[in-house]
N, C-alpha and C positions, 0 to 999 in steps of 0.2 A: 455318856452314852456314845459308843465307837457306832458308825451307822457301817454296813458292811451291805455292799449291790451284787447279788448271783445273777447274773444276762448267760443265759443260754436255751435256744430252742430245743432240749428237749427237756422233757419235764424229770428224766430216772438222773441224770449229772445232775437237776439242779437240787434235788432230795439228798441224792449221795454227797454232795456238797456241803449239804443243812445239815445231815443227819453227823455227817464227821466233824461238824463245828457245835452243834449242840449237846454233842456223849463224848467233848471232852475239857467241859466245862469254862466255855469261853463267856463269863458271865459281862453281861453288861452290852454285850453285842448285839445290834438291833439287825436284823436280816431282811432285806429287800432282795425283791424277785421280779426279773424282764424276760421277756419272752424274745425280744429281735433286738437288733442294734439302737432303732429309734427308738423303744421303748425304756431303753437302759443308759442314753442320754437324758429322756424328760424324766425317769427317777433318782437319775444321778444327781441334775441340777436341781428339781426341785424337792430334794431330801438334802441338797448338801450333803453328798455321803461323805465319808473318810477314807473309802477301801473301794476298788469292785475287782470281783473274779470276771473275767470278760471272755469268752469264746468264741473264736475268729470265725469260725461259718455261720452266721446265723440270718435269717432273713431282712431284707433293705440293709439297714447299713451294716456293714459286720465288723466286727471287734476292732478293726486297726482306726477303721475311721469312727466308731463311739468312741476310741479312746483318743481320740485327736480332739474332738467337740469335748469330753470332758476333762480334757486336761486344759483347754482352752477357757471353760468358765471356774474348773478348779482345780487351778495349780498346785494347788498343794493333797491333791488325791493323790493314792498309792493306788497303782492300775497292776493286776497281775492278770497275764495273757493266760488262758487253758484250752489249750487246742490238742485235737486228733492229729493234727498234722505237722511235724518235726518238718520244717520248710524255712529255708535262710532267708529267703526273701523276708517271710513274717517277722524271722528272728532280726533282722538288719533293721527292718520299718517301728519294732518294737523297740532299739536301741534310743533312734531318734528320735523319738517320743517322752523318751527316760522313764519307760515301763521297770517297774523295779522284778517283776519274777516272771519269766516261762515256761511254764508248766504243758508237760505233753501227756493226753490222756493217754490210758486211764492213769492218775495220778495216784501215789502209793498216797496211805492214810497220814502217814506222816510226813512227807511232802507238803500237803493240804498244807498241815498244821504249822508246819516251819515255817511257810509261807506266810499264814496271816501273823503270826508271832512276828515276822518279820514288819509284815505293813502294820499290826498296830504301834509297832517300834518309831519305826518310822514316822508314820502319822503322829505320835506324842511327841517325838522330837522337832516336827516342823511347828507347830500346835504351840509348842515351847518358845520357838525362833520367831513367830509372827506376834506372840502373846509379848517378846520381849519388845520386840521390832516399836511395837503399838504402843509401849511404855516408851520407850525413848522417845517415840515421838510426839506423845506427850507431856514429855518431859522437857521436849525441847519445843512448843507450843507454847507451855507455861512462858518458858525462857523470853524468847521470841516475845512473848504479851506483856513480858515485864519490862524488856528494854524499850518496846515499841512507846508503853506510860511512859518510862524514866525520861526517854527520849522528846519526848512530847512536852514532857514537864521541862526540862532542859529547854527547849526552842521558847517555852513561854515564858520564860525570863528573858532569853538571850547569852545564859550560859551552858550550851555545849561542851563539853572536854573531846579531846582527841582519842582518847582511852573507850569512851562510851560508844563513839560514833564507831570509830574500828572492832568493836565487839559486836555492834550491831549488823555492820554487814560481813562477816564474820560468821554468823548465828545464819544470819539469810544466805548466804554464797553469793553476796553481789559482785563479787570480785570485779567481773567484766563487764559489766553494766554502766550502763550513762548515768548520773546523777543529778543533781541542781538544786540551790537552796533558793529559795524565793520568799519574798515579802509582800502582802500585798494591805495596802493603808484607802480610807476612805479620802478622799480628796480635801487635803486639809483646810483650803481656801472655802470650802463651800460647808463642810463637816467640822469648824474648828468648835463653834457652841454647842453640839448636838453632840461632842464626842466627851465636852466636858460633864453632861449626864451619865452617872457609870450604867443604871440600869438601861439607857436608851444605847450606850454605847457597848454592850452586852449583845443587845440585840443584833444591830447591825452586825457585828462581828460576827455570831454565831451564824447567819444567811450568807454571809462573803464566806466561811470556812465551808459551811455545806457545800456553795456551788462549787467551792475549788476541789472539791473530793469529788464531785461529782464528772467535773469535766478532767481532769488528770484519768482518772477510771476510764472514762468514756473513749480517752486515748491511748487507753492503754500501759499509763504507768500508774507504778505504784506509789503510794504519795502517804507522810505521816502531815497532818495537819490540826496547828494547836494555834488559838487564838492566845494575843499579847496583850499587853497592857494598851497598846495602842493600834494593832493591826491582828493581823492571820499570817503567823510563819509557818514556811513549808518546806518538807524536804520531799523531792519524786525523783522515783529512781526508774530507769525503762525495766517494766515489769516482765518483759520476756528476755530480756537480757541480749536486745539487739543491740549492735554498735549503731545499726541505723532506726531509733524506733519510729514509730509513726508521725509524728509533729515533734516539732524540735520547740525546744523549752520557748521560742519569742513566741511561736503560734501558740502554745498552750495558752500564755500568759494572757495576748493579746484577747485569746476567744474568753477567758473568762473575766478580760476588760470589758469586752465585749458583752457577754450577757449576763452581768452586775448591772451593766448601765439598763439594757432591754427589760431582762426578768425581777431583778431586782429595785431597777431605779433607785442606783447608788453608784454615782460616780466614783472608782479608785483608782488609783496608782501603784505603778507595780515596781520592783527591782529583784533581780536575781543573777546567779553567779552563772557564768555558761558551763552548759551542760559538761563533765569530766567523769574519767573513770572512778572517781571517789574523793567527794570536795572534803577539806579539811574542814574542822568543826570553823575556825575565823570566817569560812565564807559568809557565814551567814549573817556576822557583822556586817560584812560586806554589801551581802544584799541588803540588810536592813538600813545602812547609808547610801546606796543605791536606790531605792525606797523613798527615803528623801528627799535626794535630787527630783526625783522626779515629777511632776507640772501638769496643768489637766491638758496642755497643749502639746507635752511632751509626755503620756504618763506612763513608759516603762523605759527603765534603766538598766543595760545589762552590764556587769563585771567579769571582764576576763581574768580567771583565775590566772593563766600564766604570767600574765601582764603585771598582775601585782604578785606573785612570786620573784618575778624576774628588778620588780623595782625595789622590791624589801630588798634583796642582794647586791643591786647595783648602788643605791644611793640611799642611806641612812638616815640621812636627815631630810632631803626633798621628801622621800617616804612619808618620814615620821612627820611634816609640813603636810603633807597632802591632805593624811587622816586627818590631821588638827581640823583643817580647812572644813573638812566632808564632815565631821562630826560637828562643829560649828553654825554650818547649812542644815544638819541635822535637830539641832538643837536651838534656832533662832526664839524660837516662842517660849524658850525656858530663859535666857539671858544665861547659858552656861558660864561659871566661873573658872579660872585658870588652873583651881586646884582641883575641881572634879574632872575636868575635860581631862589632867596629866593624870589623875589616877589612871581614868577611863583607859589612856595609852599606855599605863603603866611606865612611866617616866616621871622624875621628880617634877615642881611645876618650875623651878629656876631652870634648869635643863632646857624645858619645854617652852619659854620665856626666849633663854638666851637664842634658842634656835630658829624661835616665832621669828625676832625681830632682823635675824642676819639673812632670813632667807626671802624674806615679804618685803623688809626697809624698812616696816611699821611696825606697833607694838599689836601684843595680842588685845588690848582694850580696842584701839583703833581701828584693827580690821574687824573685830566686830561687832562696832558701830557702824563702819561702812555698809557691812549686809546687810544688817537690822535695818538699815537708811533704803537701801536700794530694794529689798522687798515689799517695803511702806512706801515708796514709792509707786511702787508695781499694782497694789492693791487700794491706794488713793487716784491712780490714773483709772482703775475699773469703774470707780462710779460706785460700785456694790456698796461700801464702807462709808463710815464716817470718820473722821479722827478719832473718836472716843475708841470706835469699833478695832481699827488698827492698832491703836496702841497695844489694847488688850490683847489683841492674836500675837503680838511680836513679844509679850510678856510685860510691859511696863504697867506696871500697877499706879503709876501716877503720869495724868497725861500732859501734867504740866513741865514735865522732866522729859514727856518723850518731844513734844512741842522743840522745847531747847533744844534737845541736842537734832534735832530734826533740821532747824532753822540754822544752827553752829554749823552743821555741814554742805548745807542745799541753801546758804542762804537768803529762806524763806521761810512763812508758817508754813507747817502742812496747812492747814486753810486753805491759804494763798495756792498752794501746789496743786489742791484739787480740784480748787477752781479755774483753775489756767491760769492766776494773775500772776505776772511778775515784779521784783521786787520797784522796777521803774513803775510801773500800773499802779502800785500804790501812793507813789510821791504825785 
């Protein structure tokens, strides 16, 4: 149904109007009728017309300014001027408008008729442009929801490709926007048994993801956020696409440290990459080692993305030592072995061996025994633990073995250590 608006105060134009559109078989045309300018804005807009003949004298508003108000709520109307008066002024104000016909009464019959041929032309070709418009855009909606999952699914392993991530903002136009990947973990000192529950550890996780959606929102960016196997990773990008958006990635972080601990009553820890025009997919390894460093004394970690571009390119091996290290701090309550940690880095593990020992002094067993030693320290000086209870958090399945090597380096029991005594205290 083409809807078609006649506004003119007098009633013989608006019949001669009707009558030359109805005897010459303009089927399917619905015909609407206004008597003044106001009345041919409120049937305009609320008919959603497609077409209106408009007549510039008419009482209160007259045709330049109804067609200003209806082109303003519907821009893709075809407005044709019909005026008594051949007047440039008219003809100039109708330009600017992008009024597509004007017509000077009395207007020949076939006139009329070329005219609405032409706006129903018109009107099916715009009709056509919006109807495609509205497909693309669902089509790139779809698109957008699929990389948005894929993307999500990606963070909740920990495998991002660089391929993914640049189609992704790609898809959005984030080109110029600030970014940042972030990590945020329960406090592993106080969550390490509660996190070994998967459905309790489900839970919590699912309440640290909500509130992180909800305070990035709140601030104004935009944020994909997918719970891990052992945390809630995040990517927020400043959703208006300022260089300066509202809170800068440590406030975000901080406030949703913050009301975990209040709303939530769940202490976490956080790490994330500083804010950039577009972090590469490794950041987020990065946060997620950052993530680990971090302490309920210390609990957010930030990575300067330059800082570790600039050190992969300057030194190769301190580099590739560093990660060792951070993955290592990372992984103490696993007991990582030499040949996963060098897959992890993509590096054979003799490689990763020879480079351990030339840059440290020590071997990779050694240095991490030393951490495993100094965290068990840290956590037998809190009082909180027992021996039994440390062992188990640093990974040692037998506590007679962690005992030994506890004593082999601190020469003392942990016992002895958590009680205060020293090894003279005992003689």
């Amino acid at each position: 149904m083409f809807r078609l608006l006649i506004a003119d105060d007098e009633e013989l134009e608006r019949r001669a109007l009707r009558l030359i559109i109805e005897r010459n078989g303009f089927a399917g045309v619905e015909i609407l009728e206004a008597v003044s300018g106001t009345e041919a804005v409120q049937q305009a807009i609320g008919h959603a017309i497609d077409a209106a003949f408009l007549d510039i004298r008419m009482p209160g508003l007259d045709g330049i300014e109804a067609a200003r108000h209806i082109r303003a709520a519907l821009p893709d109307a075809v407005i044709v001027i019909v005026t008594a008066f051949d007047s440039f002024d008219y003809a100039r104000e109708a330009v600017r408008l992008n009024i597509e016909e004007y017509l000077v009464k009395p207007a020949e019959e076939q006139e009329v008729i070329q005219s609405l041929h032409k706006a129903m032309a018109a009107s099916s070709i715009r009709k056509l442009k919006v109807e495609r418009e509205r497909a693309l855009d669902r089509k790139l909606g779809r698109l957008t929801e699929y990389l948005e999952s894929e993307l999500c699914s990606d963070m909740a392993i920990g495998t991002i490709g660089d391929a993914r991530l640049a189609e992704f903002y790609s898809a959005h136009e984030f080109a110029q926007t600030l970014s940042f990947f972030g990590v945020l973990k329960p406090a592993p000192v106080l969550y390490a048994g509660a996190l070994e529950d998967t459905a309790l550890r489900k839970a919590i996780l699912a309440r640290i993801e909500r509130l992180a959606s909800l305070v990035l929102k709140r601030f104004g960016w935009y944020a994909l956020v997918s719970a891990t196997e052992s945390g809630v990773a995040l990517l927020a990008i400043s959703w208006d696409g300022s260089a300066e958006p509202k809170a800068s990635a440590e406030n975000i972080l901080l406030e949703i440290l913050a009301r975990s601990r209040t709303d939530l009553g769940i202490e976490i820890v956080a790490g994330a990459s500083v804010p950039c025009a577009q972090p590469e997919a490794r950041f987020l390894e990065e946060a997620t080692i950052a993530a680990s460093l971090a302490r309920k004394d210390a609990p957010l970690v930030l990575v300067d993305p330059a800082a570790l571009l600039s050190s992969s390119e300057t030194s190769g091996d301190d580099h590739l030592i560093d990660r060792a290290r951070s993955y290592m701090v990372a992984h103490l309550n696993e007991g990582a072995g030499l040949e996963r940690m060098a897959a992890e880095l993509r590096v054979s593990a003799s490689h990763l061996s020879r480079k351990f020992r030339q840059v440290t002094g020590c071997t990779f067993m050694e240095y991490g025994a030393r951490l495993r030693m100094d965290r068990a320290k840290t956590l037998l000086s809190s009082g909180l633990y027992s021996v039994k209870e440390v062992a188990s958090l640093l990974g040692f399945v037998d506590q007679a073995y962690f005992a030994r090597v506890f004593r082999r380096l601190e020469g003392r029991s942990p016992t002895d250590f958590r009680s205060g005594k020293s090894t003279e205290d005992r003689k």
